[in-house]
C-alpha positions, 0 to 999 in steps of 0.5 A, a space after each residue: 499195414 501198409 507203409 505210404 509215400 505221398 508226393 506232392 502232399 500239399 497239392 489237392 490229389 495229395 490232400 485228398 490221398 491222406 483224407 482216405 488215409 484219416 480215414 482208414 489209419 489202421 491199413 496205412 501209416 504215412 512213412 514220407 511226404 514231398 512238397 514243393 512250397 505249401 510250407 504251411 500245409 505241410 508243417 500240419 501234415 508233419 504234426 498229425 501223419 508224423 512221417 519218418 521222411 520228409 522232402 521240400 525243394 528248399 532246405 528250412 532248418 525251422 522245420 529240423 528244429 520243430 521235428 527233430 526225430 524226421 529225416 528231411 530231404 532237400 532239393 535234386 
């Protein structure tokens, strides 16, 4: 299996890259995903691939709170 990165995970080309991902689940688990904003899209993403890091560009302890077992990642 291998260990995934998506960056930019709420953007069309990430949307699609965990659509193979669906897919193909045996061969990949999503390890991270990046999002800049798409706040709403990646708090589904969180649910279904449950990474072990999560980053956004702006801290949202609401986030921490709903998944308290991810590591999140915030800003520079």
């Amino acid at each position: 299996m291998k260990n995934i990165v998506i960056l930019g995970s709420t953007g069309t080309i990430g949307q699609n890259t965990l659509e193979v991902v669906r897919r193909d689940s045996k061969n990949f688990c999503v390890l991270g995903l990046a999002c800049h904003f798409r706040r709403d899209i990646l708090f589904g993403q969180i649910k279904e691939f449950h990474p072990k890091y999560v980053y956004t560009e702006k801290e949202d302890s609401s986030f921490e709170h709903d998944f308290p077992d991810i590591t999140f990642l915030y800003g520079d």
